[in-house]
N, C-alpha and C positions, 0 to 999 in steps of 0.2 A: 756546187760541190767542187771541192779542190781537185788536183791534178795529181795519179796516181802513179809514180814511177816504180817498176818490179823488177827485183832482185832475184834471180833465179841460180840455187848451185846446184852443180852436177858434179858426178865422181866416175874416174877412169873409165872402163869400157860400156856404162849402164848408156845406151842409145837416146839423145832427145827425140824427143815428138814436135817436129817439124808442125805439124798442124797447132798443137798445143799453142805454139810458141809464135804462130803467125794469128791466132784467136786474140791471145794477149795483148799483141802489139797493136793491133787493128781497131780493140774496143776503144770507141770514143774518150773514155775518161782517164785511159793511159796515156801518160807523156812519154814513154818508151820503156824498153824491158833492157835491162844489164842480164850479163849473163859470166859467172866464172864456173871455170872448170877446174877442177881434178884431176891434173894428171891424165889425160883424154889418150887414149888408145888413136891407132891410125884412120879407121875408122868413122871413131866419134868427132876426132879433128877433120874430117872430109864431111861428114852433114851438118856440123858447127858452122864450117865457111860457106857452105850452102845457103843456110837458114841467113845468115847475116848476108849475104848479096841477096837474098830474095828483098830485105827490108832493110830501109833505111832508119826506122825505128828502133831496132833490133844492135846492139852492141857488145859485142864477145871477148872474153879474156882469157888465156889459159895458163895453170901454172905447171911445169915440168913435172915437180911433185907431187904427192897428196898432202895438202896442207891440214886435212883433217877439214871438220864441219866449223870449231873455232876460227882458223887461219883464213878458210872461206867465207865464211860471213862477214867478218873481220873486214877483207878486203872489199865485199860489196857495199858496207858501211860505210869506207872509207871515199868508195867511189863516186857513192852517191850525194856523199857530201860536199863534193867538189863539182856538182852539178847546181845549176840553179833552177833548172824547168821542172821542179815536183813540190807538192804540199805535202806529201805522205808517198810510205816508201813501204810498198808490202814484200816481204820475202818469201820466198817457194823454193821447199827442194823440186828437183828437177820430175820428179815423180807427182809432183801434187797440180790437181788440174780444179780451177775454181768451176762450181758447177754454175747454171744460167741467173743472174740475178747476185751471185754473191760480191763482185767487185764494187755494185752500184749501191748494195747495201750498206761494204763498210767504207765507202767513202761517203755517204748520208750520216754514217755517226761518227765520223770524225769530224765530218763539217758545222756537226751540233756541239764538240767540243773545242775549249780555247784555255791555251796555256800550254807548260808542258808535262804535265800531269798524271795521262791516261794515254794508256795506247789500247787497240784492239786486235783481238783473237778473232780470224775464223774459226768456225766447228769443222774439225775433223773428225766424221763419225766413225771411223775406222781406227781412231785410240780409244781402246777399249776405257779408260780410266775416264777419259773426257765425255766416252757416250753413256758410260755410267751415271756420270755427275748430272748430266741432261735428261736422258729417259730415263732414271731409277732415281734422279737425286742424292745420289750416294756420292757424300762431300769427298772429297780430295785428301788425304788423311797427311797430316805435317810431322816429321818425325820426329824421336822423342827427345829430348836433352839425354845428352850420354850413350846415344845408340853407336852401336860401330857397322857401318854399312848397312845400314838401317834397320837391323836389328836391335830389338830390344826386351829382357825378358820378361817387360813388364806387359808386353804385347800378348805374351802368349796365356795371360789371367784376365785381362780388362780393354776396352774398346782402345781408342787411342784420343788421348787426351784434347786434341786441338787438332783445326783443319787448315787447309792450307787453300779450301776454297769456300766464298759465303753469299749466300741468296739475301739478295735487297731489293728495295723499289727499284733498282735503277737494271734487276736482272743477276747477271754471276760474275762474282770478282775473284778473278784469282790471284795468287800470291808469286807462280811461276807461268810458264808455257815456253813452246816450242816455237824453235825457229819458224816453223811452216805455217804460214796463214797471218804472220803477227805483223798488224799495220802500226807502222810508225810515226807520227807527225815529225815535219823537219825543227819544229820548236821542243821537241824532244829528244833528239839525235844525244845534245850532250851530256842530258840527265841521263840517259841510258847507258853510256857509253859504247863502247866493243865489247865482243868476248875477249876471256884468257885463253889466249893461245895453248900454253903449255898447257890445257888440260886435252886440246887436239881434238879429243871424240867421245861422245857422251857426257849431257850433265851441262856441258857448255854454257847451252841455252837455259839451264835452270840456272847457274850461277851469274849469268848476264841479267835474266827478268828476276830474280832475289833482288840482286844492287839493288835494281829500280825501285820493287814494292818495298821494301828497308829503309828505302832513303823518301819514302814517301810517297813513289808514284802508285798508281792504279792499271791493273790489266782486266778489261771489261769483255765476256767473251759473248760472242753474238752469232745465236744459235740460229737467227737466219740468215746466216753468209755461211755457205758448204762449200767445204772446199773437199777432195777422194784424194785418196792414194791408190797411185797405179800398182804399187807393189807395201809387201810388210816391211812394219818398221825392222831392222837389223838385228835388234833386241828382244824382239818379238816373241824368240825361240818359244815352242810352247813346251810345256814338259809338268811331268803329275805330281813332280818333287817341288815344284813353285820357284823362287828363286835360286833356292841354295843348288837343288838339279839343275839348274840351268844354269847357273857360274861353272859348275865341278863337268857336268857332263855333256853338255849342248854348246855352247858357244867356243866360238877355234881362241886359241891364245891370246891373241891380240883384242880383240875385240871383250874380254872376260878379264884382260888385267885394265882396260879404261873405264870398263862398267866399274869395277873393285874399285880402283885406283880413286874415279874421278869422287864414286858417290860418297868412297869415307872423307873424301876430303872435304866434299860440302858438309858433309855429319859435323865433323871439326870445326871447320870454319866458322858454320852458321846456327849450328844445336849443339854447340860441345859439352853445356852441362859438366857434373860433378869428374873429374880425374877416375875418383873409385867406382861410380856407374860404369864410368865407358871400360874401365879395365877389368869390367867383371861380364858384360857384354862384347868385349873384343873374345875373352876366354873362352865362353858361352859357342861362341858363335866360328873360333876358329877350331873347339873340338869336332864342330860337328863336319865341318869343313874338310879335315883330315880324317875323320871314320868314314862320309859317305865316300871322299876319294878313295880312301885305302881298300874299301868294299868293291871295290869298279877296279882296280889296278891303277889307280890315277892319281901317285903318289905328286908327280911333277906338279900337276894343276893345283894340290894342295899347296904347293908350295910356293907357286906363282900369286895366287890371291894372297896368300900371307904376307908373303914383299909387295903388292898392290897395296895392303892394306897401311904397312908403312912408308911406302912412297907418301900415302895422302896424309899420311899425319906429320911427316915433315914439311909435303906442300901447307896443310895449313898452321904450321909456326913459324913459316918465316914471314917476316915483315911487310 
């Protein structure tokens, strides 16, 4: 089995786990753990330098700002690629703790793969969409040509036409995945690329694994490597109104114009489909937008995702 180097990001005041982070370093099959932060609180930067003099393994970086999940990753990619001591390069937000047995597993299937081709997924049973796809089989749904933030009103008469995950001998291939849990081989670094910064937060990780699957690679997800989350994802919000409640009423500002912002840009980008589709589902979908707000007092937030929604249509026509 090759040599596992781990990329861990962390954001301003959320506390590492010290144990976590000395598990990681310790197990036999790690060549050592990178670690960048976020903008780290007083705090977070005093058991940062902790964790790193306890281990010589152990490697810390931190940047003043919040570079966002892009600008962080971004720079653990970069780091690790200026490293020579790893064959595979797994990433973890700072909250994801691999449970017993799952490191040695995906480095056993990366070690049965060669090229750069395939990278692999942990299972995180705690993304609902992902533990769906696993205990219920319920495919990963791809969105439709012409949707405007993934809406479409063809959704709301018939199933959805294509998936965006598929069951073979070889197990589940997906089309995207998440920063958390996704092992990289270093003969795939440059088919993979970086993320796009300027999308900063949310979607990121979908527009980096697209590239990949687009241009031909494979994401293979391997439902005996677990990996938990200490805490819910950020997006999480739950709410009875489904997503459109949740952009307009649950989520604070910032975090509700990158969800907006980032997902119609992939819609663009990567399903843009007919001009007259999408401008009859951007319609569709920004009345309803502006009634639930105007119904809540929540004229602003209407107003925020409408400009979200064209920020991302000009991110995806430019060159």
């Amino acid at each position: 089995m090759g040599r596992i180097l781990i990329g861990v990001l962390g954001y301003g005041s959320r506390m590492p786990d010290p144990g976590v982070m000395a598990a990681l370093a310790d197990h036999p099959v790690i060549a050592g753990v990178l670690v960048f932060w976020n903008a780290p609180d007083e705090g977070v930067r005093i058991r940062l330098a902790s964790i790193e003099a306890a281990s010589n393994r152990i490697s810390i970086r931190t940047s003043p700002e919040n570079l966002g999940s892009a600008g962080g990753y971004r720079r653990l990619l970069e780091w690790a690629a200026s490293r020579p001591d790893w064959d595979q390069f797994l990433l973890l937000d700072d909250d994801l703790v691999p449970q017993p047995g799952c490191v040695e597993r995906l480095a056993e299937a990366a070690a049965s793969e060669h090229g750069d081709g395939v990278i692999h997924l942990a299972y995180r049973r705690d993304l609902p969409e992902l533990a769906a796809l696993v205990e219920s089989r319920k495919p990963l749904a791809r969105t439709r040509p012409g949707a405007c933030l993934g809406f479409h009103v063809a959704n709301l008469f018939s199933g959805r036409p294509s998936f965006s995950s598929h069951f073979d001998d070889e197990g589940i291939t997906l089309d995207t995945a998440p920063y958390g849990g996704l092992l990289v081989p270093r003969s795939a670094l440059a088919r993979l690329g970086v993320p796009m910064e300027s999308l900063f937060l949310y979607a990121d990780d979908t527009e980096l694994t697209l590239r990949f699957t687009r241009g031909g690679g494979k994401i293979r997800l391997l439902i005996d490597a677990v990996v938990t989350d200490r805490s819910a994802s950020w997006n999480a919000t739950p709410s009875k109104g489904g997503n459109l409640a949740r952009r307009v009423l649950n989520l604070d500002d910032t975090k509700a114009y990158f969800e907006a912002r980032n997902r119609n840009y992939l819609a663009r980008r990567f399903h843009s489909g007919s001009p007259w589709v999408y401008a009859v589902n951007r319609a569709v979908f920004l009345t309803a937008v502006y009634v639930l707000a105007t119904a809540h007092g929540r004229l602003g937030r209407a107003r925020l995702i409408h400009r979200a929604i064209r920020d991302g249509e000009v991110m995806a026509a430019a060159p």
